[in-house]
Biopython code that builds the backbone (N, CA, C, O; Angstrom):
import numpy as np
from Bio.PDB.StructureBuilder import StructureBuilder

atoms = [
    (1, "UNK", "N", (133.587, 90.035, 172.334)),
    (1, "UNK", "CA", (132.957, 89.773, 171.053)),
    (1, "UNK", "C", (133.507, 90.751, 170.023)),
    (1, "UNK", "O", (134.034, 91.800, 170.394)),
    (2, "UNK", "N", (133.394, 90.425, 168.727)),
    (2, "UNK", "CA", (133.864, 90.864, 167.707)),
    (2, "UNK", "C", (133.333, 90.853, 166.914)),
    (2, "UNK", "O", (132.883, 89.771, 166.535)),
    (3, "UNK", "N", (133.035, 92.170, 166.108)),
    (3, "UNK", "CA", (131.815, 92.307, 164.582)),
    (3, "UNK", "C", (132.685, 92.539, 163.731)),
    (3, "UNK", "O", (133.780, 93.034, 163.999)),
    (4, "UNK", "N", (132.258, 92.172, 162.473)),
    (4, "UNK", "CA", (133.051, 92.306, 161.232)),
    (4, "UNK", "C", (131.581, 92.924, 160.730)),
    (4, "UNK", "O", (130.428, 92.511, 160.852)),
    (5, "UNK", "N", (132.102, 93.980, 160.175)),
    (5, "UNK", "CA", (130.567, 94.806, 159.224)),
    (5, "UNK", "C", (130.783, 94.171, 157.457)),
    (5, "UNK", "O", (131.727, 94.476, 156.728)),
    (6, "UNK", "N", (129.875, 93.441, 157.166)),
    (6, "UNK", "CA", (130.363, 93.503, 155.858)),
    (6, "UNK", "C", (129.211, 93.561, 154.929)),
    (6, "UNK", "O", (128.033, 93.533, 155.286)),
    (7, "UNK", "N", (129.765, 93.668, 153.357)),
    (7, "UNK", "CA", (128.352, 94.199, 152.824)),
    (7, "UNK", "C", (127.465, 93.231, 152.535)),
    (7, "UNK", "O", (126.527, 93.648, 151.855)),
    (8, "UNK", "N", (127.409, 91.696, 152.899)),
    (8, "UNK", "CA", (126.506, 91.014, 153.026)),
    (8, "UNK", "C", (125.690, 90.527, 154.808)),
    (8, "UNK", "O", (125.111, 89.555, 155.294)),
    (9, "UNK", "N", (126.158, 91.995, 155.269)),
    (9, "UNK", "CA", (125.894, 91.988, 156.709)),
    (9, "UNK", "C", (126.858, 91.794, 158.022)),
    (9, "UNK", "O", (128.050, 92.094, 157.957)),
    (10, "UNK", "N", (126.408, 91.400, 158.930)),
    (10, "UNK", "CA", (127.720, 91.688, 160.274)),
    (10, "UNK", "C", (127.780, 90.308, 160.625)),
    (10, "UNK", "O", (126.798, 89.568, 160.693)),
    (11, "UNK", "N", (128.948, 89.987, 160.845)),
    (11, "UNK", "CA", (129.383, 88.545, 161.546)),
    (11, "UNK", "C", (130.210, 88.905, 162.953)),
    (11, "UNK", "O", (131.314, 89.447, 163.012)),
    (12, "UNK", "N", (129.145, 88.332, 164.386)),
    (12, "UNK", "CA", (129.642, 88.307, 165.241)),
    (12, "UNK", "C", (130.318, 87.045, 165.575)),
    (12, "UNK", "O", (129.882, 85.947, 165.230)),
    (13, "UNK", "N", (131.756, 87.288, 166.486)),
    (13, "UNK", "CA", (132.463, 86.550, 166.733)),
    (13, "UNK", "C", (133.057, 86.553, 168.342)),
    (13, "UNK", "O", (133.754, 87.474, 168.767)),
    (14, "UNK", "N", (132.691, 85.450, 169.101)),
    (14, "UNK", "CA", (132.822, 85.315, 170.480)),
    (14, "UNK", "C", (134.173, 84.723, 170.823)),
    (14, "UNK", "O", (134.492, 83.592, 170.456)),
    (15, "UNK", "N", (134.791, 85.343, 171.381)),
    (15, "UNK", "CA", (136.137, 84.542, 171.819)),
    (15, "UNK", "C", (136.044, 84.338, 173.277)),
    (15, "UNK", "O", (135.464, 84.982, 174.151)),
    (16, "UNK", "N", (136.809, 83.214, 173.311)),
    (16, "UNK", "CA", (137.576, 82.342, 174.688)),
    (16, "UNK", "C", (138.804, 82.394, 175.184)),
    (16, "UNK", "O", (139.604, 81.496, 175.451)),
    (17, "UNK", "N", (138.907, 84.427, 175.348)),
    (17, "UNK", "CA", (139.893, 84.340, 176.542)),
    (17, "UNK", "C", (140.396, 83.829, 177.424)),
    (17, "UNK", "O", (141.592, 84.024, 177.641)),
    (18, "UNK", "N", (139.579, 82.946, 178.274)),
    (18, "UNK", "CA", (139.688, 82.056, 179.214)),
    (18, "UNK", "C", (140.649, 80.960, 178.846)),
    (18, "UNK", "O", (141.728, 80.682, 179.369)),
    (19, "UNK", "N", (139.832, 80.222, 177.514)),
    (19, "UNK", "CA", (140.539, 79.316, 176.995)),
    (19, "UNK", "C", (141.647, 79.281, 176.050)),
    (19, "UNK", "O", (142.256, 78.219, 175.929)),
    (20, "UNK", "N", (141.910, 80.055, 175.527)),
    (20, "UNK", "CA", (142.721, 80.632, 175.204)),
    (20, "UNK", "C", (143.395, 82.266, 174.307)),
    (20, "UNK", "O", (143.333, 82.811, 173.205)),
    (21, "UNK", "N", (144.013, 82.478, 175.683)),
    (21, "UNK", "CA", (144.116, 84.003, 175.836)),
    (21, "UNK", "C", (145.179, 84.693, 174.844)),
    (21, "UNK", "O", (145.266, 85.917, 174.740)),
    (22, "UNK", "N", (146.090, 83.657, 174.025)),
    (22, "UNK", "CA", (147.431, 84.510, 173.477)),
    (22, "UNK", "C", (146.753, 83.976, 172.032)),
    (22, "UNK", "O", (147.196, 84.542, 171.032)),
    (23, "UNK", "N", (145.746, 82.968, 171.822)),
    (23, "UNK", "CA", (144.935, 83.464, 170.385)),
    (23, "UNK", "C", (144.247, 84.715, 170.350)),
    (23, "UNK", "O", (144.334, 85.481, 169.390)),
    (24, "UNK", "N", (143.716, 84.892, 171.147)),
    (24, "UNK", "CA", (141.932, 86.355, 171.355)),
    (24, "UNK", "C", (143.345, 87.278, 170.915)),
    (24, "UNK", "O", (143.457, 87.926, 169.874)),
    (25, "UNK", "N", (144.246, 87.163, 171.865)),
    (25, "UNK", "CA", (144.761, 88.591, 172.089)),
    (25, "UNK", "C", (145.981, 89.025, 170.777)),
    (25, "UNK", "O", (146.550, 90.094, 170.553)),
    (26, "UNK", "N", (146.049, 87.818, 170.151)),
    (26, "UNK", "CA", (147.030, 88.166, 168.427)),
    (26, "UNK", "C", (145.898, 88.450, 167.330)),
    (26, "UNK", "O", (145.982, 89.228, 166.380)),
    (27, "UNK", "N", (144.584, 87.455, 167.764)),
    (27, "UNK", "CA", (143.419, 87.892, 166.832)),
    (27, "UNK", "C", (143.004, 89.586, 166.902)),
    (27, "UNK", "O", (142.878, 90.342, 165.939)),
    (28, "UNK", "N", (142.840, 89.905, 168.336)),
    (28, "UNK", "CA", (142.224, 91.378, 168.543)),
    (28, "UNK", "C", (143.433, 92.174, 168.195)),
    (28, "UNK", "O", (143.207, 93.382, 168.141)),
    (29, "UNK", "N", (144.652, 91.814, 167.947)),
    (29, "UNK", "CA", (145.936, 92.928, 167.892)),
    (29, "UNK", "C", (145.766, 93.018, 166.299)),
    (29, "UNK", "O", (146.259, 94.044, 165.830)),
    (30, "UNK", "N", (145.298, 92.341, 165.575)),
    (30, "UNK", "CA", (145.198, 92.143, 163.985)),
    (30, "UNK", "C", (144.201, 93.114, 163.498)),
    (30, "UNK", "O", (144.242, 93.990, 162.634)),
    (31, "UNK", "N", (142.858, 92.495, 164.701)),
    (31, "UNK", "CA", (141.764, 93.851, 164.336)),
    (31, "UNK", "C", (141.916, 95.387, 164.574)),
    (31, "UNK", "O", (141.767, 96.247, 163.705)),
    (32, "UNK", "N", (142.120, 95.523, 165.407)),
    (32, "UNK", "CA", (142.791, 96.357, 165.576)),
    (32, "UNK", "C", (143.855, 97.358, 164.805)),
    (32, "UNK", "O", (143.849, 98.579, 164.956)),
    (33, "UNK", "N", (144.795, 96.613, 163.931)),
    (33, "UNK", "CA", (145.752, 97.063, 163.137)),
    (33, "UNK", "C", (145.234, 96.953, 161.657)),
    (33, "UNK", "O", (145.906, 96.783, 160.640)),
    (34, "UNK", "N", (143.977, 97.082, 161.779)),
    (34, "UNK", "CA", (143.133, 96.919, 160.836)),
    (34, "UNK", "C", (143.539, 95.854, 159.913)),
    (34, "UNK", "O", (143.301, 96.080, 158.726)),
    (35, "UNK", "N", (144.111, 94.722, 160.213)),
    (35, "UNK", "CA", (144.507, 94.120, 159.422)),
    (35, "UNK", "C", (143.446, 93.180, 158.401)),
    (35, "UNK", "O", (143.793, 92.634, 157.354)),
    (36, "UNK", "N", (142.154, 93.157, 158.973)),
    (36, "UNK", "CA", (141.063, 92.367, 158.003)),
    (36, "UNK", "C", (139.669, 93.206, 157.613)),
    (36, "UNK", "O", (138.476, 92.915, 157.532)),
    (37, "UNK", "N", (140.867, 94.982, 157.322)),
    (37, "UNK", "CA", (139.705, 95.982, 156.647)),
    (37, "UNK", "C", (140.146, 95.237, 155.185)),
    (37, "UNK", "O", (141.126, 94.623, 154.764)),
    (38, "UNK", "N", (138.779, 95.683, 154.653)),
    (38, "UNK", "CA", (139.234, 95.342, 152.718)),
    (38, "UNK", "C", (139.906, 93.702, 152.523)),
    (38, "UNK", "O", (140.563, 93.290, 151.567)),
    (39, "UNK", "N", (139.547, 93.051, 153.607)),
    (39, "UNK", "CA", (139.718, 91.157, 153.207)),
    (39, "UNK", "C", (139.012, 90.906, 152.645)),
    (39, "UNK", "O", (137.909, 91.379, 152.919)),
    (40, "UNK", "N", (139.109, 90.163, 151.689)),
    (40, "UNK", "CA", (138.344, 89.100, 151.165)),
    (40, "UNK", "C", (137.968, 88.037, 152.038)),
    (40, "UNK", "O", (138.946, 87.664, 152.687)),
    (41, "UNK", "N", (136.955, 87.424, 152.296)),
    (41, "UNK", "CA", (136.422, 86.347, 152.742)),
    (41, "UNK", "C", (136.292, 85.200, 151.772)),
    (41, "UNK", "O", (135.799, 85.721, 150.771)),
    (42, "UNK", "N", (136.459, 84.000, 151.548)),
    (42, "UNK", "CA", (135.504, 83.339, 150.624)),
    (42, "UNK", "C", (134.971, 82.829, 151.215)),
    (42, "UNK", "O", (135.266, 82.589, 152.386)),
    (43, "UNK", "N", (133.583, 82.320, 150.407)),
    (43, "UNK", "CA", (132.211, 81.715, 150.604)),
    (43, "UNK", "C", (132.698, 80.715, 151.485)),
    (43, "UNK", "O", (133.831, 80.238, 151.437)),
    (44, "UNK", "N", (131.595, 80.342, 152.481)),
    (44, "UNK", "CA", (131.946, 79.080, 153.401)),
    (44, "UNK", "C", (130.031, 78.532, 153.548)),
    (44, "UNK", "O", (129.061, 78.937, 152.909)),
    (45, "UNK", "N", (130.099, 77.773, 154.355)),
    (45, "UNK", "CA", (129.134, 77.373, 154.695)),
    (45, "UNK", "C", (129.407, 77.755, 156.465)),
    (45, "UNK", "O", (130.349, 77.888, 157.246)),
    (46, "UNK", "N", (127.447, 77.840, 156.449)),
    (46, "UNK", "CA", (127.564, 78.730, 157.982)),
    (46, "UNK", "C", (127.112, 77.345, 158.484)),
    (46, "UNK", "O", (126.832, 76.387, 157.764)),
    (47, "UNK", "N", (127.078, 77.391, 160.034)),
    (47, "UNK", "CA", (127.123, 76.273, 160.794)),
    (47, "UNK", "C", (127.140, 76.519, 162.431)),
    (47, "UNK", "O", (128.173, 76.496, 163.101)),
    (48, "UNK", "N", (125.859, 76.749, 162.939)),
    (48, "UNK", "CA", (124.843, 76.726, 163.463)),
    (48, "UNK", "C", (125.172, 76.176, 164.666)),
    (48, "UNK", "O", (124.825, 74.999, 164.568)),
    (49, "UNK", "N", (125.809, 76.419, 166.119)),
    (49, "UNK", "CA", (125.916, 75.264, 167.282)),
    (49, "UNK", "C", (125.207, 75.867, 168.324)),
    (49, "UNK", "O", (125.069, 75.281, 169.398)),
]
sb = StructureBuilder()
sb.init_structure("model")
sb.init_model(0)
sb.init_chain("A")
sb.init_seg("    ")
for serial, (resi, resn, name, xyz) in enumerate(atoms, 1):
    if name == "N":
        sb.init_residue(resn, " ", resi, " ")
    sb.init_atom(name, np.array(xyz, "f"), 0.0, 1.0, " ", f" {name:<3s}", serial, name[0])
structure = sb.get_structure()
């Protein structure tokens, strides 16, 4: 799992190593390299499964 702290609160994010392992693992090499400190997000709609 993966938290993003942001100032409208924390967004956790569950990945599927299992299902696929060379997305998680370019996504976590990004976090890591701090690459989505100081991103912008834009507005989305949240969606609930």
């Amino acid at each position: 799992m993966v938290t993003f702290h942001t100032n409208h609160g924390d967004i956790v994010i569950k990945t599927f190593d299992d299902k696929a392992p060379e997305t998680v693992k370019n996504f976590l090499d990004y976090c890591r390299e701090g690459f989505y400190n100081k991103h912008h997000f834009p507005p989305c709609l949240l969606t609930v499964s």
